[in-house]
Backbone bond lengths (Angstrom), bond angles and torsions (degrees), N, CA, C in turn:
res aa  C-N    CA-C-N  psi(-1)  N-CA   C-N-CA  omega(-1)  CA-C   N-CA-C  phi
1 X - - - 1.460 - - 1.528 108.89 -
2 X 1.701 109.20 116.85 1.428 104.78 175.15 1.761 112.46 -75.30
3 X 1.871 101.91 158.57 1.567 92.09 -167.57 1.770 91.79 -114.87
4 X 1.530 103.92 131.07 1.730 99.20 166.10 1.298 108.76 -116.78
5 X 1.754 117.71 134.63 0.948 131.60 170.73 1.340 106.34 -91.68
6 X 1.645 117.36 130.68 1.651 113.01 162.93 1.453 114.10 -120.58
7 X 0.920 108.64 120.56 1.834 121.60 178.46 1.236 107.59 -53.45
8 X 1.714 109.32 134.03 1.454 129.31 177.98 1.485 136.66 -121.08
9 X 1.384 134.90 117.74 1.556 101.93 -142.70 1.754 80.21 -155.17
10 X 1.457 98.31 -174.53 1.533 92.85 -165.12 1.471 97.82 -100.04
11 X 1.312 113.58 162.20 1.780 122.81 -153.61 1.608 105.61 49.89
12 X 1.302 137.50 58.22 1.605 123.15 -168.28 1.543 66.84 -100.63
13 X 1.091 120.65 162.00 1.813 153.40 169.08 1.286 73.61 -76.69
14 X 1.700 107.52 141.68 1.089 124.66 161.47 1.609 129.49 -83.54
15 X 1.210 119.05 -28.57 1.804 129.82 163.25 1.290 101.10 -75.54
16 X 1.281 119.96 -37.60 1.386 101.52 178.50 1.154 126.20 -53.05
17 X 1.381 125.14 -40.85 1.361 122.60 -179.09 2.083 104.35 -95.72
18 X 1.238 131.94 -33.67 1.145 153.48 -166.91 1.728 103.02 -60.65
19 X 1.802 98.65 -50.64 1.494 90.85 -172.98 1.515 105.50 -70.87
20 X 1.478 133.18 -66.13 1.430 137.06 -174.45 1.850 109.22 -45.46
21 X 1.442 110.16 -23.79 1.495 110.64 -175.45 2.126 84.79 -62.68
22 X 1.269 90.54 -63.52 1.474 108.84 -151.90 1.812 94.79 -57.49
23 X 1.208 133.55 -29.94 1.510 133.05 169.39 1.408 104.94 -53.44
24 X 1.639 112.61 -82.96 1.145 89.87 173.01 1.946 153.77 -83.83
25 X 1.458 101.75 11.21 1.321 106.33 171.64 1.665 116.73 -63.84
26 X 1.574 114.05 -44.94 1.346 130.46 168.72 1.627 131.75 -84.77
27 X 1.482 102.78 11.64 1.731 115.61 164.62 1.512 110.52 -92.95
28 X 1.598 98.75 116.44 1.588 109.11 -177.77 1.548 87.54 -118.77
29 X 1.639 86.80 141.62 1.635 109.74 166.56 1.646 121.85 -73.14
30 X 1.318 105.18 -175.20 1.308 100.93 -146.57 2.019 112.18 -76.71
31 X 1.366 113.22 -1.07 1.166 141.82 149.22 1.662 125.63 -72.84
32 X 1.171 119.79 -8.84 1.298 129.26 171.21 1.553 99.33 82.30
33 X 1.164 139.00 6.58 1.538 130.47 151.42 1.624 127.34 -83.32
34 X 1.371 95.96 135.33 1.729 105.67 165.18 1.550 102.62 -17.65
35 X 1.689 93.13 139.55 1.584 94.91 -161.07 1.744 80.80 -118.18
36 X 1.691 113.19 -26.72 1.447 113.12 -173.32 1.640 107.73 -131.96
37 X 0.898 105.23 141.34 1.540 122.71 153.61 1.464 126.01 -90.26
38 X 1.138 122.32 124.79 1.581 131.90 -136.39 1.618 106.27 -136.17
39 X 1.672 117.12 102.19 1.303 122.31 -145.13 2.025 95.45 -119.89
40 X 1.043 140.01 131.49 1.372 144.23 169.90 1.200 118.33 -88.72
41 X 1.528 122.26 79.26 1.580 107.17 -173.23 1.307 118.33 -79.49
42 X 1.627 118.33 143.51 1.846 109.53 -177.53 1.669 100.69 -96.85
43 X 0.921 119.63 171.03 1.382 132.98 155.55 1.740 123.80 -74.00
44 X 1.083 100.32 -52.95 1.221 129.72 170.63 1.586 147.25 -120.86
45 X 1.034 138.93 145.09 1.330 127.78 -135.07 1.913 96.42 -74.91
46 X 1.484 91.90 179.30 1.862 88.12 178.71 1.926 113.81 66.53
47 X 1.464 99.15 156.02 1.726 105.99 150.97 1.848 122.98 -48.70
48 X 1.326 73.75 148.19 1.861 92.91 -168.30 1.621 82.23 -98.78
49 X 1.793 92.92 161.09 1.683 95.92 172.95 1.411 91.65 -137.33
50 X 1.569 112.84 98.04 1.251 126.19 -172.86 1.552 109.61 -64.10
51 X 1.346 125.92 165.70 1.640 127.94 146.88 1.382 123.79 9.87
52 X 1.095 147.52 144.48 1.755 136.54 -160.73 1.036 118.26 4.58
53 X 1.423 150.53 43.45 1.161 148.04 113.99 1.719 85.63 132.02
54 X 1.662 152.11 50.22 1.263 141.51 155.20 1.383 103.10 -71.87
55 X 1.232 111.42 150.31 1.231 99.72 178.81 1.712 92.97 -143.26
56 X 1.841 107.53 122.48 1.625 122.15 -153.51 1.602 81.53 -114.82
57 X 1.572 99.58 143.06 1.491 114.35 137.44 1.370 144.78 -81.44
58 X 1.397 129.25 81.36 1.435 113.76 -170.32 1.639 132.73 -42.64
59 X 1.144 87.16 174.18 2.080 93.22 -172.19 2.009 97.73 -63.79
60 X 1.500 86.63 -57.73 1.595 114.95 -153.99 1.726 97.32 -166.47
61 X 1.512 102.28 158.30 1.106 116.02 153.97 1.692 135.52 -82.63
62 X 1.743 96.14 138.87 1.783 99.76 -168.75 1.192 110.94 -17.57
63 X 1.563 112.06 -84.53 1.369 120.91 -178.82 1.711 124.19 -13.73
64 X 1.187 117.71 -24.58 1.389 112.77 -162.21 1.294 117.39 -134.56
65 X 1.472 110.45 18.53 1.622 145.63 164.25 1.524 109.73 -34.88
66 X 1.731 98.00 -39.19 1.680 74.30 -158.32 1.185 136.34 102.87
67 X 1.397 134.35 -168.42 1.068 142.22 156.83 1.457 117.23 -80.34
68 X 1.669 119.16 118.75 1.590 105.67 164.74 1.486 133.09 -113.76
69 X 1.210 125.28 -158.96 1.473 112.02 162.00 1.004 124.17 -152.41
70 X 1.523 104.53 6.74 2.058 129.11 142.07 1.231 98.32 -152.58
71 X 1.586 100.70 148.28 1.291 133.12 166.41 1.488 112.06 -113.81
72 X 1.415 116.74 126.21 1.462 112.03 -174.92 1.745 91.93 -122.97
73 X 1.286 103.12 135.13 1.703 106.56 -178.65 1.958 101.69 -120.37
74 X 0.655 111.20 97.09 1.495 120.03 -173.90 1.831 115.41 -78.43
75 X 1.034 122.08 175.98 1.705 118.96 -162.02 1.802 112.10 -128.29
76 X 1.050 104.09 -177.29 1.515 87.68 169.45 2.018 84.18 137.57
77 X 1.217 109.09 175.38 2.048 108.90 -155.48 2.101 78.25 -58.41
78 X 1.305 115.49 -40.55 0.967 98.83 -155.09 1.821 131.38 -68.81
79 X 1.243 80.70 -9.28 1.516 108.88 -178.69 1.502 106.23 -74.49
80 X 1.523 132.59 -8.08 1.868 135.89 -148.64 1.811 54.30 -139.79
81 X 0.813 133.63 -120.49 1.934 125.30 -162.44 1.415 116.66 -5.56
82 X 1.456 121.88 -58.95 1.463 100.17 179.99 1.437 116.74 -91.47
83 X 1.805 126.63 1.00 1.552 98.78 125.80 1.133 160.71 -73.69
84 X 1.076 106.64 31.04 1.368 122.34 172.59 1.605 121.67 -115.79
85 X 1.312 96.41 -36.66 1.943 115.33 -158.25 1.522 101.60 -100.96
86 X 1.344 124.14 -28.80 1.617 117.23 -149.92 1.320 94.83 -120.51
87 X 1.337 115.48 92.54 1.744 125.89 -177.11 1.865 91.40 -91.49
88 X 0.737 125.75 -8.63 1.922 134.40 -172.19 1.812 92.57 -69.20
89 X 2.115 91.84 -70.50 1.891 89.14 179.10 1.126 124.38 -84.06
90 X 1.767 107.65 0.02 1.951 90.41 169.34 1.166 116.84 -82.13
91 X 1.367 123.71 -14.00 1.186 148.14 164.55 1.593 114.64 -57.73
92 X 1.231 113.55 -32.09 1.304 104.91 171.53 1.747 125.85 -130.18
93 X 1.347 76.00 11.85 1.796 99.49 140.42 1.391 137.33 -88.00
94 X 0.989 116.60 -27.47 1.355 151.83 143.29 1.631 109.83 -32.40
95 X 1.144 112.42 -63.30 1.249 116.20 -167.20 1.607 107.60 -85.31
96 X 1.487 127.45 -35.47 1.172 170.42 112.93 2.401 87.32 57.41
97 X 1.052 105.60 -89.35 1.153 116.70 164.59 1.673 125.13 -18.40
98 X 0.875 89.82 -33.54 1.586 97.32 -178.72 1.591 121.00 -78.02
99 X 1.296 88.81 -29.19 1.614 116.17 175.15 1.245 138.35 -116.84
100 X 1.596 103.51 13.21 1.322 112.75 -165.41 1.625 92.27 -152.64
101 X 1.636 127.15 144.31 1.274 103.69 177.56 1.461 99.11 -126.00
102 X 0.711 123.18 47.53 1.637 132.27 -175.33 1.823 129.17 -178.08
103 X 1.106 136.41 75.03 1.266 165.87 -150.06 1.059 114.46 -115.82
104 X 1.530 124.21 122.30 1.817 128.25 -147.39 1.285 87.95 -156.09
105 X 1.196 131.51 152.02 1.525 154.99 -165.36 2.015 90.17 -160.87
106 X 1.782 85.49 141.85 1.139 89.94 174.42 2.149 97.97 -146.09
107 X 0.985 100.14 144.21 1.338 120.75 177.62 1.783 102.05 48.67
108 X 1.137 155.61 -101.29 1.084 168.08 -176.88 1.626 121.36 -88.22
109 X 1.288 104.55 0.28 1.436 111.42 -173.12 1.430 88.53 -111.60
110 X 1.721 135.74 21.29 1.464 129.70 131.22 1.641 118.45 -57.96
111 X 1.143 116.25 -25.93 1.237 126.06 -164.08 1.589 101.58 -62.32
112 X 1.452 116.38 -51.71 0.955 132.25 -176.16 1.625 123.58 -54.53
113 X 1.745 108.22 -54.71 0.880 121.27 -176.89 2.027 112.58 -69.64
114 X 1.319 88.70 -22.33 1.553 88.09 -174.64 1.747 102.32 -89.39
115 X 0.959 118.05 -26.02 1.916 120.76 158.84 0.934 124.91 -48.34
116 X 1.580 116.75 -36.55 1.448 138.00 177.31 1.691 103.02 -75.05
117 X 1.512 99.38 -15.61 1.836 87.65 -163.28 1.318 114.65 75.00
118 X 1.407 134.57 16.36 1.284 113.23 157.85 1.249 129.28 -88.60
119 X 1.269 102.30 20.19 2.027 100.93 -174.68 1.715 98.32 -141.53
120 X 1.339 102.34 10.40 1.602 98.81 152.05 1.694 117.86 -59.49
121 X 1.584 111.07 131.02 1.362 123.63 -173.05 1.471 118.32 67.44
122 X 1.732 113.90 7.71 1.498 100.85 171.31 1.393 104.88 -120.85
123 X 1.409 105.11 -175.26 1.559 98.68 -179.65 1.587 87.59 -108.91
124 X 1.422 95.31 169.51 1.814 123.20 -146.97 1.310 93.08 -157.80
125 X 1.634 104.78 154.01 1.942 115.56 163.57 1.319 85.90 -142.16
126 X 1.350 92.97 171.27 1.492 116.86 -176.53 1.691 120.26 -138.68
127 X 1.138 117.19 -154.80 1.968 113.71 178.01 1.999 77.69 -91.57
128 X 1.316 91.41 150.39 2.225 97.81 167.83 1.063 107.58 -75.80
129 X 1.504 146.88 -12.33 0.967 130.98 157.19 1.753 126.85 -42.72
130 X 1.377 80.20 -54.16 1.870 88.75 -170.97 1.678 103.12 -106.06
131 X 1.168 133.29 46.75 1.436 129.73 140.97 1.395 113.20 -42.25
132 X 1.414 124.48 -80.54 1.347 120.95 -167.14 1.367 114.13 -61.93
133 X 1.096 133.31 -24.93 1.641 144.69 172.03 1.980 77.65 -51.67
134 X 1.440 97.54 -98.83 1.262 106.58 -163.19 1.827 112.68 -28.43
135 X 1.478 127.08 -65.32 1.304 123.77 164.11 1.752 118.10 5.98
136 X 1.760 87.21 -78.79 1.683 126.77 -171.78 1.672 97.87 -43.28
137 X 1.703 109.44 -63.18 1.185 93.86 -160.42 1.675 109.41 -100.52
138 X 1.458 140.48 30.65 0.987 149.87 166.22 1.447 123.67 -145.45
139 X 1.100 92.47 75.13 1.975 88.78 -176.57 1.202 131.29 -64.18
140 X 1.493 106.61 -31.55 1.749 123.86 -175.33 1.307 94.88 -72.49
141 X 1.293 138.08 3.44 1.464 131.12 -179.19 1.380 112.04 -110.37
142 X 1.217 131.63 105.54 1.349 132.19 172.92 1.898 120.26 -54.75
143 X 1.053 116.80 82.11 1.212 125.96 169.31 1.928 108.50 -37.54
144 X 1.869 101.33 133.76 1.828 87.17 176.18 1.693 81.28 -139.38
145 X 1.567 106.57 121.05 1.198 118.22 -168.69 1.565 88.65 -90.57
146 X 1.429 103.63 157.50 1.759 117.97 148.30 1.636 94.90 94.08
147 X 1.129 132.21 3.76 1.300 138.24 -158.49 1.332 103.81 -93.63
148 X 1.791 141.49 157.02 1.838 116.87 140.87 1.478 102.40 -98.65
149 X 1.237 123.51 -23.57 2.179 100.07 159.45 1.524 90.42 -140.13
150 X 1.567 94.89 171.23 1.376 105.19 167.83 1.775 94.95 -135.08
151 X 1.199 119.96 111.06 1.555 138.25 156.89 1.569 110.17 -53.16
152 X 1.285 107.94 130.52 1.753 114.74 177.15 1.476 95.85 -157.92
153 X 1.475 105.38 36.86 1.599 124.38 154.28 1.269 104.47 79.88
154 X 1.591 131.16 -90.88 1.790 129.29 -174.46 1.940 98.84 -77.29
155 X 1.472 102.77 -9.49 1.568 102.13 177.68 1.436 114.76 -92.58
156 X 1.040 129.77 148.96 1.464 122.21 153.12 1.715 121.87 -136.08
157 X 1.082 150.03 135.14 1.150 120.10 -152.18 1.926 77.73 -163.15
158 X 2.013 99.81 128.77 1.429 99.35 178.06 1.589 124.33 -119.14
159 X 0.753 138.45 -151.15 1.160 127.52 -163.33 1.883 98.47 -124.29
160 X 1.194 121.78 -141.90 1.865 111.33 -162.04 1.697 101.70 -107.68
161 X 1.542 106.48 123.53 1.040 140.62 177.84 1.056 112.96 27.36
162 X 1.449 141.70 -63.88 1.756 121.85 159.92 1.126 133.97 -33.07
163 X 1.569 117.15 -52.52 1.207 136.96 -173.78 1.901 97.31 -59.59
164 X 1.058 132.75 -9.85 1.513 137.70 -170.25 1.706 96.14 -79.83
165 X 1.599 117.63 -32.69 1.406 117.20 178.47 1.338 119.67 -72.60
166 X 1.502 106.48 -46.09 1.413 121.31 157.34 1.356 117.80 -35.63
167 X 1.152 108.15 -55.51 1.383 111.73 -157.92 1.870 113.70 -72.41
168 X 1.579 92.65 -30.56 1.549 105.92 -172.38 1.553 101.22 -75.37
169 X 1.491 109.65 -42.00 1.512 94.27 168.48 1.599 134.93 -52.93
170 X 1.031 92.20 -22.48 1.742 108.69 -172.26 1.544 94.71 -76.45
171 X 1.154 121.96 -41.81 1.506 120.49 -172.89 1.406 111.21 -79.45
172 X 1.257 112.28 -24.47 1.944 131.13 165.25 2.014 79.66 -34.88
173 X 1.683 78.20 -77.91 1.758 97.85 -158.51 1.479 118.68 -34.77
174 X 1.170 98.14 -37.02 1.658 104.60 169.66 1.561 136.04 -70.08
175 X 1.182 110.35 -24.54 1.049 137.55 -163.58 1.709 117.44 -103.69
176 X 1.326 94.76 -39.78 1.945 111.42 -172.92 1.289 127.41 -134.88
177 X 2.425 96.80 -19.49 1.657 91.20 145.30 1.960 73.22 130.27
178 X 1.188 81.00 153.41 1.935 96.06 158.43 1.156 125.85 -36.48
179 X 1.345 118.97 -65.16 1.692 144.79 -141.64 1.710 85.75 -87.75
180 X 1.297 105.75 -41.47 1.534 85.05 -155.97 1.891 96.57 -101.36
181 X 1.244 115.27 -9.85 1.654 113.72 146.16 1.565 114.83 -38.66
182 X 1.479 127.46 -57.22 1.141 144.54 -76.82 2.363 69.28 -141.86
183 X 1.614 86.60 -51.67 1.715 91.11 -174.24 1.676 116.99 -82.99
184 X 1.235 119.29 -23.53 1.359 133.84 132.93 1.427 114.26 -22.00
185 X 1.275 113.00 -94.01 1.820 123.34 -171.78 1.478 108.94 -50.30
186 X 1.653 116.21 -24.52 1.156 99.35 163.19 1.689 129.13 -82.59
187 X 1.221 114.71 -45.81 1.561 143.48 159.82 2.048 98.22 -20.91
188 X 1.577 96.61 -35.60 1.178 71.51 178.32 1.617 109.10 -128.13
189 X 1.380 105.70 29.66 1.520 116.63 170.42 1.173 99.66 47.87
190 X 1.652 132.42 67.80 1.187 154.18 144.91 1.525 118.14 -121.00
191 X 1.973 120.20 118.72 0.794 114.24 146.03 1.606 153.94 -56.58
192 X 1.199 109.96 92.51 1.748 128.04 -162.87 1.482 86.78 -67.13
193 X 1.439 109.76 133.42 1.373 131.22 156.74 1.868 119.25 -86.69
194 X 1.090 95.52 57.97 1.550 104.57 177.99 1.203 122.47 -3.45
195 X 1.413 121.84 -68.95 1.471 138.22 172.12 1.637 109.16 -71.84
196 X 1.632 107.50 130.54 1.447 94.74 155.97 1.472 142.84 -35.26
C-alpha cells in the first residue's frame, strides 16, 4: 500500500486538499483493496481552519511523515503566506525529493514548491488567477497556462482547485494503471478529463 501525505495549513482551499484526499482514499487495486493510505500533514500543532471556516484535524505533523510515495501540497491565501513566512517547511520541501518520489502541487501550493526551488527549470501551472503573480516572482520556472496539470515526471503541478481531482487521477493512472484510474472516476461519478 502506497502512503500519500497531503499538506494542511491554515486558509488551505478546501478541494484542494479534499478532492486528491477523496481520489485516493477510494482507489482500490485490482483485487478490490486499498491501493493508498491517505495521511493529513499539519504544519502546526492542533486543527487547521481551512478556507470558509472548515475546520480539519491533521494525521500528524510534516516533520514526522516518514517515508512517502506522494506528496500533495495544495494552495489556497495560505499557501502565497507560507511562501513567504515558513523558511522551517521550505526547508523541508526543499529537501523533500530525496525522500519522496512523487510531489504534486495543486492550485497555489505551486507557490510553495517553486520557493522551495523545486520547479526551477521545469514547466509548472498554477490557479489563472495568479499566472502573472507567479511569472513575476519565479522566472526560472516556465509557466504552461490553459493546462489542469503539467507532469515533469517526480513533479506534478495542477492548475485551480478542481483541476487537483484531475490531476490526482492521472497520478492514480500512473501509479495503479488506467483501468483502475478510470474505476475510481467512476466510483465516484466524476467525469475525469484524461488529458491535461
Amino acid at each position: 500500500m502506497r502512503h500519500v501525505g497531503i499538506l494542511v495549513f491554515e486558509e488551505v482551499e478546501v478541494l484542494d486538499f479534499a478532492g486528491p484526499f477523496e481520489v485516493f482514499a477510494v482507489t482500490e487495486d485490482a483485487v478490490q483493496e486499498k491501493a493508498f493510505q491517505v495521511s493529513l500533514l499539519g504544519t502546526a500543532g492542533g486543527p487547521v481552519r481551512a478556507r470558509n471556516g472548515l475546520t480539519v484535524v491533521p494525521d500528524l505533523l510534516y516533520p514526522e511523515a516518514g517515508p512517502l510515495d506522494v506528496l500533495i501540497v495544495p494552495g489556497g491565501w495560505g499557501a502565497e503566506n507560507l511562501a513567504i513566512l515558513d523558511r522551517q517547511l521550505l526547508s523541508w520541501l526543499a529537501g523533500a525529493p530525496a525522500l519522496v518520489p512523487l510531489i504534486a502541487s495543486v492550485c497555489t501550493g505551486a507557490f510553495l514548491l517553486a520557493e522551495a526551488g523545486l520547479l526551477d527549470g521545469r514547466r509548472a501551472t498554477t490557479h489563472h488567477l495568479d499566472f502573472d503573480e507567479f511569472e513575476r516572482r519565479w522566472p526560472l520556472v516556465t509557466l504552461v497556462r490553459n493546462m489542469k496539470w503539467v507532469d515533469e515526471g517526480t513533479i506534478v503541478s495542477s492548475g485551480g482547485i478542481s483541476s487537483g481531482i484531475d490531476m490526482a487521477l492521472h497520478l492514480v493512472a500512473r501509479l495503479e494503471g488506467l483501468d483502475t484510474a478510470r474505476r475510481t472516476a467512476a466510483r465516484m461519478e466524476y467525469r475525469w478529463q484524461e488529458s491535461p
